[in-house]
Every structure is written in C-alpha cells, then in structure tokens.
Steps between C-alpha positions, in 0.01 A plus 500: 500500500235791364297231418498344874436837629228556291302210550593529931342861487178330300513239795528782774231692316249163517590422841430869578134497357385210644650571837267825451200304378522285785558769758193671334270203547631369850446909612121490346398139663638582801326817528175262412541265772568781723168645412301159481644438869358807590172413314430179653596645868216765474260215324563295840380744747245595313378132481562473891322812569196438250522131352144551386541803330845528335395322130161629507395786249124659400458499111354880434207424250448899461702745360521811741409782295818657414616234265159647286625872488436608134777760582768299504432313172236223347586158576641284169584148427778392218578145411859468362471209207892370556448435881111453491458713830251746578645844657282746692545861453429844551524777271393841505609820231438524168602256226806562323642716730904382619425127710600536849476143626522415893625228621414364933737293694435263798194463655384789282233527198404776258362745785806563634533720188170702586721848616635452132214400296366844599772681492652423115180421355512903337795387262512133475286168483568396802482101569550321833525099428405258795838324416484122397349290820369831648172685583223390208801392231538105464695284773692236369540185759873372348773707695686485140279735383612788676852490396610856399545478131156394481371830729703744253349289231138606640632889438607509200162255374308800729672776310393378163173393547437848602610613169814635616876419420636694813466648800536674807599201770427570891564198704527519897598161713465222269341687206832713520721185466245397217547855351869502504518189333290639233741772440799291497346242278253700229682872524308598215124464665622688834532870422544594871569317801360561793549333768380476950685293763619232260882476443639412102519103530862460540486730819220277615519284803199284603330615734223250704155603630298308805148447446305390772171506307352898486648631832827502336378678163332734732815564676699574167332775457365611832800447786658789602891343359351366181217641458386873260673756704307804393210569748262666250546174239395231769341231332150511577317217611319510197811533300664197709184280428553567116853303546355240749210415196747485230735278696226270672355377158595134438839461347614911566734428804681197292495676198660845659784269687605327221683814354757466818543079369634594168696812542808260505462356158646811295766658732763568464448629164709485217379839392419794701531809399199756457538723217152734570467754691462449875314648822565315783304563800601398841297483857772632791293295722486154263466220768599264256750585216852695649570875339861361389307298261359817342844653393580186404299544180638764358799262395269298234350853333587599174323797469329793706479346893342700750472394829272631803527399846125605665546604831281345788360274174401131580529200244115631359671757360231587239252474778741609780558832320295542203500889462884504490506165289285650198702808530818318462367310207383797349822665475663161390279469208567904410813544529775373218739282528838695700772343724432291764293682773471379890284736746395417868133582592 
C-alpha cells in the first residue's frame, strides 16, 4: 500500500509539472499571436495608406558626429577565436582599473551607454559592446546563431579577451536578460549585477515589437506613451539619426530581431537563481514590461537585491533619467552587501 502511494504522489507530481509547462507555453504563444495580430493589423493600414512607402528605408552612409565623440571612449574591434566573430566596442578609463561592461537591448547599440561612459569612466574601464548582430559588431544571417547560450557565450569570450576574469555586469532590455544569464550561469565573472527594465528570465514574458520600417523605431523612443518621458533628455534629432544609421546598415534590422526568435530555446530554465549582488532598476512609466514583473525578481536572488522604482522614468531608463541612474549605481557599487533593500524614487 506505501508503495502505491508513493509511486501515485510521483504520478501527481509529473502530471503537475507538465500541466505547468504546458500552461506556461500555451500563456507565452498566446500572448505572441496576440501581439503578431496586432502587428500585422498596423502593417495593413500602413500599406493601404502608403503602399509605396511602407518597406522602403535610406541606408545612412555617414556617421552623424556624435558616434565620433572622443569623450565617450575610442572605438575598438575584438575577434573572439571560438565563435570567429568580430565585436565592436567602446572603452574609455584607464587599464586595469575594475571592468564595468555594458550591455544594449533592442533596437539599441553601444551609445545608448554614452550618459555612463562619462559618468564611471573616473573609477573603471568602462566598455559598451555593440552586442552580436548590432551597430559595427558582425551579423550573422542563420537565426540559430542568436540563441542565448551563444550571446552569454560572447560575454564571458569579451571579459577575457580584455584581460579580465570578472566584472561589473549592466544590462538594460535585452542586454539585461543577457546579463542575468551571465550571473546565473558564470557567478564567479559577475561581481555585481546591475540591472534596467529587464526582468530575471523566469519572470520574463515575451513581449512583441511592430516595426513598420523607421517610423516605428522612431516612435519607440519618441511617442508620448512609449517614448523617453523626461523633457530635458529628448532624443535629439541628431541623437535619433545615430540609431536610424546603426539600424539601416545591411543586415542590422535582421540581426537586432533575431534576439526576440530565440528567446524560447532556454526557458524555462532548469537553473535560476542569481547568487551576486543585485540593483534592479525600474521605469514607473515602462510601456512595455509590467512593474509586477519587477518584484517578481527578488524571488530568484541569493544575495544583496535592491530594487528602485524611478518615478515618471520611461523604458530608456539610462537615457530617460541618467543623473538619478548613475547615482543609483553609485551607491550600489559603494555600499556592502546588507539585507534586502526596496526604495521608491
């Protein structure tokens, strides 16, 4: 009889987990046919309003002249030997100092950084990477390519060719979910976590973006519900035309969307918990990612958490908000490791 009971509660216990799993995945492709719906609605008008316009994009053969400001950093190339690619960086600060590495999301490149490539440059070597299929780094064609082990591979090849065995991590959007990964997977490289609008992957739900060529990565950052929310950080058009040439270079657009096609591949994981210390920062205003998701987080941290919501703060946080961003950081990477802390901004 104990031995019927036993192997019934192993059966309940399977027939649990997979009723989970598949809850889990019917929840996340039914959110991404809700969104592709949507996607293909707004892709229709716009081809009924302006058939001849709607695929049609200008390649920018000059850089504007911000992506050449010798204050934020000269301009670097690394080729990892294990995956053959070429990666485009930025670094500024003196060698040997701590490594505090910076990692974009979606449809971002290194400059996105520039408010913290200033800022840290005093006490660190600062490095922003135009993540694999971004900005000046290589674009591989094969969607396979982009599947996340291979993107947290890219850091930790990064790290070391730098001469470094570890790190401060900041990731925002997808660099954050690239970042968290790293800290869950090599603990030892990541000294501190740090962390923008990006929730730890097992809190993650996809999320879907319509592009309708460069009005819609305009309106990312530009629209008054999605856009920066902070009147004196506008993007200028200078600034905006620094995204537009990164993104309009043959290959950029594919290479940039092909993070959303594998995000699938590694959750849910089998192992998530963080055990570095962790700032998460949080836009009240994100357009795309719900608060909830932040608190969320703290469930998977085994170490110092702090979490700060940023009042009036868009998804650009670290453009959004910079001034209260690097202070934040600041007192992250100064203060020791205490209880949890969670403050509202």
């Amino acid at each position: 009889m104990a031995r019927l009971l036993h192997n019934l509660l192993l059966l309940t216990v399977g027939l649990t987990l997979k009723i989970r799993v598949m809850g889990y995945w019917s929840l996340i492709y039914g959110y991404c046919a809700l969104c592709t719906g949507v996607a293909l609605l707004k892709l229709g008008w716009n081809i009924i309003l302006r058939p001849s316009t709607t695929f049609q994009w200008t390649v920018r053969e000059t850089p504007p002249a911000c992506l050449n400001d010798t204050s934020l950093g000269t301009h670097c190339y690394v080729r990892i030997k294990e995956s053959g690619l070429r990666f485009h960086y930025v670094a500024a600060g003196e060698r040997g100092k701590p490594l505090m590495l910076f990692l974009h999301g979606f449809p971002e490149f290194w400059f996105s950084w520039r408010h913290q490539l200033r800022e840290f440059k005093s006490e660190f070597r600062v490095v922003a990477v135009d993540m694999r299929g971004y900005g000046e780094s290589d674009l591989p064609s094969s969607t396979e390519s982009y599947q996340l082990d291979y993107l947290v591979t890219d850091i930790k090849d990064i790290v070391e060719y730098l001469g470094y065995n570890r790190c401060l991590l900041v990731g925002h959007d997808w660099g954050g979910i690239i970042a968290w990964l790293c800290a869950i997977h090599y603990p030892e490289m990541v000294t501190k976590l740090i962390v923008l609008n990006s929730p730890h992957p097992c809190v993650f739900t996809e999320f879907m973006l319509s592009i309708n060529d460069f009005k819609a990565l305009k309106s990312l950052f530009t629209s008054r519900s999605t856009g920066i929310s902070c009147k004196g950080r506008w993007l200028t058009t200078e600034d905006l035309e620094a995204y537009l040439y990164a993104l309009s270079q043959p290959g950029a657009l594919t290479g940039a969307l092909n993070y959303f096609r594998n995000v699938f591949s590694v959750l849910p994981l089998s192992h998530c918990e963080v055990r570095s210390p962790v700032l998460l920062l949080w836009g009240e205003r994100d357009a795309f990612l719900e608060q909830d998701m932040a608190e969320a987080c703290r469930l998977y941290i085994r170490n110092h958490f702090r979490l700060n919501i940023i009042s009036g703060a868009s998804h650009w946080l670290q453009q959004d908000q910079p001034d209260i961003v690097n202070t934040l950081i600041w007192t992250f990477i100064k203060e020791g490791e205490g209880r949890k802390h969670y403050r509202n901004l």
